[in-house]
N, C-alpha and C positions, 0 to 999 in steps of 0.2 A: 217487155215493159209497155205501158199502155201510152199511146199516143192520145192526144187531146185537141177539142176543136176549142177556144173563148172567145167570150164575147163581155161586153156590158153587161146584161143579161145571162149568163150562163150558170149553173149550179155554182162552180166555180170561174171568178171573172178572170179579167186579162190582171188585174190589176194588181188582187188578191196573189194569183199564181206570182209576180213578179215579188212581189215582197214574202212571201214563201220561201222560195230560191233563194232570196239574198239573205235569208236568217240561218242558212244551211248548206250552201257552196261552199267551194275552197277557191274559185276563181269566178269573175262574171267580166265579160267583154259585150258594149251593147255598143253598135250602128244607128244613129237614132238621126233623124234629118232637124226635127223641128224639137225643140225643148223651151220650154216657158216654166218661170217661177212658179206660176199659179198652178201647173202640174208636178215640178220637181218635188214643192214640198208635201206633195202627197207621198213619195218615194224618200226622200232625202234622210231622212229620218235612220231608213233601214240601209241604205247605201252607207253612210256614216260606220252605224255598227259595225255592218260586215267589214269594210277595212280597219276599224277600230281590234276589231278578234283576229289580225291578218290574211284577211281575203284579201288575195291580190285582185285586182282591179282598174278597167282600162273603160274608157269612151270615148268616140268619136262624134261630135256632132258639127252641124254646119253653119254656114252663114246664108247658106241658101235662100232665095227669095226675102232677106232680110227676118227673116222667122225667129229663131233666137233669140234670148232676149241677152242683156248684159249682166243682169244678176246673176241667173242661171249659171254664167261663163265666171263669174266672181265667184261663188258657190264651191265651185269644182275647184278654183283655182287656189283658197283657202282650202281645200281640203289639200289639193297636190303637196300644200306648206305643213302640213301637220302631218301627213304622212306619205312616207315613200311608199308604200305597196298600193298607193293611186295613183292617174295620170289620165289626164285627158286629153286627148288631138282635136283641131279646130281644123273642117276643109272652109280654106278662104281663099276660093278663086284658084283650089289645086288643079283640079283637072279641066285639060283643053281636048278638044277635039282636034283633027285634021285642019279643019276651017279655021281654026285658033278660036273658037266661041267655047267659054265657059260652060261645063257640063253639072248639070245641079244634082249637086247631091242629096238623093230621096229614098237612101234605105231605113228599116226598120226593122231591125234583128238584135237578139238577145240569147248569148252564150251563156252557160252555166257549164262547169265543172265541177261533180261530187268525185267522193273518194271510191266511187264503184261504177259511176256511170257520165252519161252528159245528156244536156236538153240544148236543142237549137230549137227557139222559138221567132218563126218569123211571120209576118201580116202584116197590117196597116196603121198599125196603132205607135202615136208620136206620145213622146213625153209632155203634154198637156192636159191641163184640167181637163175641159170635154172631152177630148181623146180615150184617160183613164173612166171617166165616170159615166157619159153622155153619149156619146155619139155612136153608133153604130158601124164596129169595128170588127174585123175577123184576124185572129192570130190563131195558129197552130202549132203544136207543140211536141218536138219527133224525140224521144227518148228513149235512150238506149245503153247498154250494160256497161260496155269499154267503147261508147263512140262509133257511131256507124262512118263510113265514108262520107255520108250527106256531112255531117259535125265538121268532120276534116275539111272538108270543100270546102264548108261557109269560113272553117277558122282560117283558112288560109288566103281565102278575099279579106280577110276582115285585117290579118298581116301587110296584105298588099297594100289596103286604102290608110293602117296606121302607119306602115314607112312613107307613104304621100302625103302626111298631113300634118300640120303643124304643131307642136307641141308646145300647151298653151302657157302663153306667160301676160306680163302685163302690157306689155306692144303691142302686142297683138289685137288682145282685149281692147285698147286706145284705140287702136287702127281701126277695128269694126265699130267700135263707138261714133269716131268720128263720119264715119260712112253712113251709119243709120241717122245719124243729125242731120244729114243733109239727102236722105235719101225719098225720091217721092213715092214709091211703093215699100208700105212695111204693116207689117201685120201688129198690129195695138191690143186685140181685145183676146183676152183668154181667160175669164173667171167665170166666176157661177157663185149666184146671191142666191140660190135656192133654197140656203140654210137660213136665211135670215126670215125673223117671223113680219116681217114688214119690209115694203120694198123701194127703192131710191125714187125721188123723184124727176123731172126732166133735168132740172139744171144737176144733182147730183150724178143724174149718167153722165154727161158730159163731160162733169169733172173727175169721175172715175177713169172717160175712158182717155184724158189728158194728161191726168197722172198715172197712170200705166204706161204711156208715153214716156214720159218723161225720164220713168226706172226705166227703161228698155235701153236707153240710150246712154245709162246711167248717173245720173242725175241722184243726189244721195240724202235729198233737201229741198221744201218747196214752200211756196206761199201761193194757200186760198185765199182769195179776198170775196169775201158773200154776206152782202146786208144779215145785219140780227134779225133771227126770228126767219131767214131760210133754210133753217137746218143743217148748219157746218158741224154740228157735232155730231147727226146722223151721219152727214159723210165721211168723218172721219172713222165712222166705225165699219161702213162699208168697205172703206177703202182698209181698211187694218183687217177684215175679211178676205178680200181680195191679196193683202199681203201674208197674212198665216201666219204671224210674230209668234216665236216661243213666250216670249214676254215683253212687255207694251208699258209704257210710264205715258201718263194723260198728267200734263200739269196747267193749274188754274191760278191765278192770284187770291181766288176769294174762295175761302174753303165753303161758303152755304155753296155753293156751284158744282163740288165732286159728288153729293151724292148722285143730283139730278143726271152728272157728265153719267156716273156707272150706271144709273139705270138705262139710260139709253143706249151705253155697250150690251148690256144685259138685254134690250129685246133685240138685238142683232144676232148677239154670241149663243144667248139660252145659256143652258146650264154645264155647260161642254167644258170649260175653262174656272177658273175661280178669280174673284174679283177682292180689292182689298182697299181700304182708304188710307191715306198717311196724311197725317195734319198733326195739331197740338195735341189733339184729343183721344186720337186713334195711328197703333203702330202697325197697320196690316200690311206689310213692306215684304212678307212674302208671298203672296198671291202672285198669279200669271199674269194677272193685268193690276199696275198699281195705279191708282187716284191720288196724286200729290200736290199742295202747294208750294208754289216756289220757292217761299222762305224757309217752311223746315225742311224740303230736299235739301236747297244749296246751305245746309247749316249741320248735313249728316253726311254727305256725299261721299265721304272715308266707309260709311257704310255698304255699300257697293261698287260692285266692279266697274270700271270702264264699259265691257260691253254686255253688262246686264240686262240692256234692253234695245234688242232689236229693227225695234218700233216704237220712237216718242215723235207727242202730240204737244205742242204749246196753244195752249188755247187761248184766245182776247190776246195775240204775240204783238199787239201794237205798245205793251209793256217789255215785250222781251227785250229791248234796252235797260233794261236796268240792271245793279250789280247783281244779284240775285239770280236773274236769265244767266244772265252771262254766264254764271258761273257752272249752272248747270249744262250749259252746250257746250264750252270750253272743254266740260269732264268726260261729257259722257261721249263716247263712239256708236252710235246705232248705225244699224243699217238704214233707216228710212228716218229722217225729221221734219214733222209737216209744221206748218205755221197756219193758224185759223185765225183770221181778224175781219171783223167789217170796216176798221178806220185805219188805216195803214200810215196815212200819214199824218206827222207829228209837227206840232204848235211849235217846239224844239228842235229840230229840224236834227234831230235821231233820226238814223236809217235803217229802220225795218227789213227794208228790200237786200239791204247789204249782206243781214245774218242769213237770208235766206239765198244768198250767191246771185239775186236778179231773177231766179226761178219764178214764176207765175203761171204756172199752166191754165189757173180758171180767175176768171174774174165777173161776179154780180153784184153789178153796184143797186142802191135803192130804187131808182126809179124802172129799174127793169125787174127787179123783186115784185115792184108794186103792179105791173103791167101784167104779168105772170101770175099774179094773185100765189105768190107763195107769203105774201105778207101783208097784213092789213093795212088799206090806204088810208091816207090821213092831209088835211088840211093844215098850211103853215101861215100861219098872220104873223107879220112883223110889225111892232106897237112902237111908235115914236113917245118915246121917252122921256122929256127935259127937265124932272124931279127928280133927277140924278147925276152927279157928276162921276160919268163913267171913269173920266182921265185922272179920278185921283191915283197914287201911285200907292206900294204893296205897304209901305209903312201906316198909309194911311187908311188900312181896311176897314176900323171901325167907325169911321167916320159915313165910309161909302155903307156898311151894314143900318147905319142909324138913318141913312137917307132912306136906305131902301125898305124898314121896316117903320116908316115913320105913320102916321094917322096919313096925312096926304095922301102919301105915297100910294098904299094901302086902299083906299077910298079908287084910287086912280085902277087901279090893276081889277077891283071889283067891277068898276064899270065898262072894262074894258072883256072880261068874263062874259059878263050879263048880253055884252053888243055882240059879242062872235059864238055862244056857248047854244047845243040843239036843246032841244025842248027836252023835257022828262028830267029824270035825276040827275045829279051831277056828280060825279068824279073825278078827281083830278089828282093827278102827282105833280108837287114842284119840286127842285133841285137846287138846294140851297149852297154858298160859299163856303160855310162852316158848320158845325153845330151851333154855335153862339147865334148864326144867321136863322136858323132853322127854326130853334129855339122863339126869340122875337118875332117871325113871320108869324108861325104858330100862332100864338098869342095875340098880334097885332090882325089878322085876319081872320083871328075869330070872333069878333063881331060883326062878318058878313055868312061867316059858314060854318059848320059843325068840324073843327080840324085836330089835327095833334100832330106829332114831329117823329122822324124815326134815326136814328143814329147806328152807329156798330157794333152800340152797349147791347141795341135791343137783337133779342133770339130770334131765329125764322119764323118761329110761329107769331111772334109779335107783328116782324115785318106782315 
């Protein structure tokens, strides 16, 4: 049988050979020191299968130098529950030396058993993104009819290091979670945005490599907070890169908002995955990646499973108080749920921070947006007032609307334009209380400027 050198680079890779093997064994035993999500789910896939068709299957990996991440160890540990012909060992602090110092464990071996032969493949290569695709790795590959004695030697270290090592449960899992929370050396960064046709900018690395963090340690829920207009929805598409979701639920309150949200998963993902909208108008609720408003999710939710989506996105989540939110984070089980807001805190004094457990890995507020030039700066004038009686109370709205659309009034706010506004054209948006408000302003300020009113009757192209 032919023996094999892989590489990254090789005719056939380290990578490729491993998912080969696992579509065609009847057993795989792998030794792996270091495993990270962003590498697993490039395997995970075909590890599944193979126990799913009864390959028996075993893995030992480690807590070593904090490497690991805790998904990874969640991963394996849902799989141990759905089936008996897997299992995985955790060495956590197993082996002592003489001196009683902790001996780290840094092997990298992969057993395979067919029904006529065996391959022991050993090298450098860890279960990590860079590791399988990137980096510059040597594995060799000794194969042979019924098992040489090399086979037997490793399978019986590999016996040794699984009666040493812990077999994983949720303790355990807890145990190193809480160790990595508090630990000052730990390895954060393991992905690769190389697929993406455009690439993060400074404050989205940061916040990438915070919440990577954050999974690591397991953490299952988070809130960004990053001014409008510095790209929280490219991050979040980075980061649902970096996380690999079989399928992803992005929801907005305002449905003109999903196409824009999918285009921008779309120059991330490319064409790799399918994308789908769900609103009033549109039921594309099977695609990989769904685009949904609040309302019609939490008003079909019987339509899908609990853990139909691995990866959900609340976007503008300083509404996710409301019944609607609620209803959908109640239901649904994901593995990851991020929260995107620039205004977190609420007039109502709803806690935001609360749904999100206190998690905050990143936070850019405006004046650092504007420092940074990820957002256009702008001048704030505050105009003293007193042709309005702010303190009238909510019964008394149209009273405060008639002040404030009055000729006076009106007259006042123009020259108050004219004294702060730069030279050449003008444009302006204003924010009215109501439509009835908008309506009147419209009207009443249009004998200083060319204006008209927009509401929710009017379509995006009107906007």
């Amino acid at each position: 049988m032919q023996n094999q050198f892989l590489t990254n680079y090789s005719e056939i890779t380290f990578l490729e050979k491993i998912k080969d093997n696992l579509r065609h064994c009847d057993s795989f035993d792998f030794s792996v020191s270091f495993i990270k999500k962003a590498g697993l789910v490039l395997l995970y896939k075909d590890i599944e299968a193979a126990v799913e068709r009864g390959c028996q299957g075993r893995i030992i990996t480690s807590t070593y130098q904090n490497f690991t991440d805790i998904e990874s160890l969640k991963s394996f540990y849902s799989l141990m529950g759905r089936h008996s012909n897997f299992e995985c060992h955790l060495d956590h602090e197993c082996f002592i030396d003489k001196g009683s110092a902790t001996l780290g464990y840094h092997s990298k071996g992969y057993l395979f058993q067919f029904k006529d032969c065996t391959e022991l493949i050993v090298g450098s290569s860890n279960i990590t993104r860079y590791a399988l695709l990137r980096n510059i790795e040597w594995d060799v590959v000794v194969r042979e009819n019924n098992g040489s004695d090399l086979f037997w030697l490793a399978m019986a270290e590999f016996e040794d290091k699984w009666n040493a090592t812990h077999k994983l449960n949720s303790d355990i899992i807890n145990l190193y979670a809480n160790k990595l929370n508090f630990a000052i050396e730990r390895w954060d960064m393991d992905y690769d945005l190389s697929r993406a046709n455009i690439k993060p900018n400074f404050m989205q690395r940061k916040a990438l490599k915070e919440l990577n963090r954050y999974r690591s340690v397991g953490t299952n829920r988070a809130l960004v907070i990053a001014a409008a207009g510095s790209g929280k929805t490219y991050l979040a598409a980075f980061d649902a890169l970096n996380f690999d979701p079989k399928r992803l639920l992005y929801i907005v309150h305002e449905g003109s908002v999903l196409k824009k949200s999918l285009e921008t998963f779309q120059d991330v993902f490319g064409s790799s995955i399918t994308y789908g909208i769900y609103s009033g108008t549109s039921k594309e609720f099977d695609a990989d990646f769904v685009f949904a408003t609040n309302f019609i999710m939490s008003k079909t939710l019987d339509l899908f499973a609990k853990d139909e989506f691995d990866y959900i996105i609340i976007d503008e989540c300083h509404h996710a108080t409301a019944s609607t939110y609620k209803k959908i984070t109640a239901y649904f089980e994901p593995e990851f749920l991020l929260g995107l807001t620039a205004t977190p805190e609420r007039m109502d004094n709803q806690d935001v921070f609360e749904l999100f457990e206190q998690n905050v890995p990143y936070e850019l507020r405006l004046r650092d947006a504007i420092i940074n030039d990820l957002v256009v700066p702008f001048k704030y004038y505050g105009i003293r007032d007193t042709l309005v009686d702010y303190g009238l109370s909510k019964r008394e709205e149209r009273k405060m609307i008639a002040q404030l659309a009055n000729e006076e009034h009106c007259d006042y706010i123009s020259e108050q334009i004219e004294t702060h506004r730069p030279q050449g054209k003008l444009k302006a948006l204003a924010f009215c209380r109501n439509v009835t408000h908008a309506r009147m302003m419209a009207e009443a300020m249009g004998e200083h400027y060319n204006t008209a009113y927009l509401t929710g009757r009017n379509d995006i192209g009107e906007r």
